[in-house]
C-alpha positions in Angstrom: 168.8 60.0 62.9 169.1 62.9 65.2 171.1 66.2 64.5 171.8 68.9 66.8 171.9 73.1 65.9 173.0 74.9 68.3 170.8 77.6 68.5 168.3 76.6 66.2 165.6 77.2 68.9 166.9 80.9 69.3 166.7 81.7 65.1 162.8 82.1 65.2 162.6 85.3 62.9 158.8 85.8 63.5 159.7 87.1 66.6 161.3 90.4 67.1 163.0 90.0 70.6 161.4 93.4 71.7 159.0 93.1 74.9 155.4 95.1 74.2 155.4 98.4 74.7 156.5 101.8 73.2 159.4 102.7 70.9 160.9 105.4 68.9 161.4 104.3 65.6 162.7 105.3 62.0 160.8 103.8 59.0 163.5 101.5 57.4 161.5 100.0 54.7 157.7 99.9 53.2 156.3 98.0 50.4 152.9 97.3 49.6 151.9 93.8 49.1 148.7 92.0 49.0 147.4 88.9 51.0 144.2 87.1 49.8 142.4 90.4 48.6 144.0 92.6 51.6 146.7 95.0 50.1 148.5 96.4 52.8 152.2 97.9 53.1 154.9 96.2 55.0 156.8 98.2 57.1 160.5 97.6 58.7 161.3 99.7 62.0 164.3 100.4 63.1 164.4 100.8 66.8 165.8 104.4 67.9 165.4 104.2 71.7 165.1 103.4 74.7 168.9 102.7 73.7 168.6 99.3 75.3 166.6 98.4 72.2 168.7 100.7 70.2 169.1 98.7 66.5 166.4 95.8 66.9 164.3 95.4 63.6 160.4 95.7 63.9 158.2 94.3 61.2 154.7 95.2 60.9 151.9 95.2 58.5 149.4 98.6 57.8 146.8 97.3 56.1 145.1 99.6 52.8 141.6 97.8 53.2 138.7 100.6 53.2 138.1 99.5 56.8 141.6 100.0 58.0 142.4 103.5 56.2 141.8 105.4 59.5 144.9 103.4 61.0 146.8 104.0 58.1 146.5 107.5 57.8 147.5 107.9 62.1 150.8 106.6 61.3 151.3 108.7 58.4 149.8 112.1 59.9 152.2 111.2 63.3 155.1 110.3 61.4 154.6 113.7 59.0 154.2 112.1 55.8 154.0 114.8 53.0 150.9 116.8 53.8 150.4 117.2 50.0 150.9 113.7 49.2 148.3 112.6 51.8 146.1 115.1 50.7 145.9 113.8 47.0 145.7 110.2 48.9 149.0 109.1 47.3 151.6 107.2 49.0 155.1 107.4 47.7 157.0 104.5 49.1 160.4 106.2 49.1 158.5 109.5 51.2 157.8 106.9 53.7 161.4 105.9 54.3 163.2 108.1 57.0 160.4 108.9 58.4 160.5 108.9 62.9 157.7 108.5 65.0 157.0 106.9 68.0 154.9 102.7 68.0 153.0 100.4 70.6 153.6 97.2 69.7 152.3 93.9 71.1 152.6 90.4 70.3 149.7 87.7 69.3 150.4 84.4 68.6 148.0 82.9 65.7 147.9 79.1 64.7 151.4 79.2 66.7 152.8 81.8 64.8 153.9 85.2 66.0 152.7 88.5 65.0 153.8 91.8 65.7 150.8 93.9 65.7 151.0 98.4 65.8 148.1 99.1 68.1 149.3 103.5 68.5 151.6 106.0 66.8 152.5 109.3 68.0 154.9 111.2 67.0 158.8 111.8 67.6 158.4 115.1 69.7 156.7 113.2 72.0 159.5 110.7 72.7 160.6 113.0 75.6 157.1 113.5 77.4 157.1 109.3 77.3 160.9 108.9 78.2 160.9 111.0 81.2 157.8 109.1 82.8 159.9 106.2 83.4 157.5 103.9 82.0 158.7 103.6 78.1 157.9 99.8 77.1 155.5 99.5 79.4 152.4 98.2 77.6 149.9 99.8 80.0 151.2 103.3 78.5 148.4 105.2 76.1 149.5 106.7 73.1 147.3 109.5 71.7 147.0 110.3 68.2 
């Protein structure tokens, strides 16, 4: 027997709707969790602008592996986490909440599955310098740390 949803193709929630490219963003949510040995905190974005994108959702995972820590600690230095905090190597979940910054994002597909993956951060003040180029969400754009 055959039953048709109406929009049942368009309710894929591994995908965020968002093209590639670069974003300023507010930190909604974070929460560590561990996969198979890999902590790692996951972190909800809430889309600030270009205002086209205004209020779209960004998941994304910043792993807490010893060989990931570098990129871990560029999105908190960008986003001006608690210098002290970071200093002590602590991470206070509800510090990270608020916080604005600016994200590259790009899509891979794995096993047919869709992953949002954070390849830059910089920070908000920079927003500007980007949005006046013209070329915010392009993915050819370079973010520097």
């Amino acid at each position: 027997m055959k039953r048709r949803l109406p929009g049942l193709h368009e309710a894929d929630c591994s995908s965020t709707g968002l093209p590639d490219g670069i974003f300023l963003v507010r930190v909604e949510r974070a929460r560590q969790q561990w996969e198979r040995h890999k902590p790692f905190y996951a972190v909800s974005f809430l889309v600030l602008a270009p205002p086209h994108w205004a209020s779209h959702k960004i998941p994304g995972r910043l792993y807490s592996t010893p060989k990931a820590l570098w990129k871990l600690n560029w999105f908190l230095r960008d986003f001006h986490y608690d210098s002290e905090l970071l200093e002590r190597d602590e991470i206070e979940e509800k510090s990270l909440t608020g916080l604005k910054g600016m994200v590259k994002i790009s899509h891979l597909i794995v096993n047919g599955r869709t992953y949002v993956n954070l390849e830059a951060f910089a920070p908000a003040e920079k927003w500007q310098q980007f949005a006046g180029t013209g070329a915010v969400g392009s993915a050819d754009l370079e973010v520097s740390g």
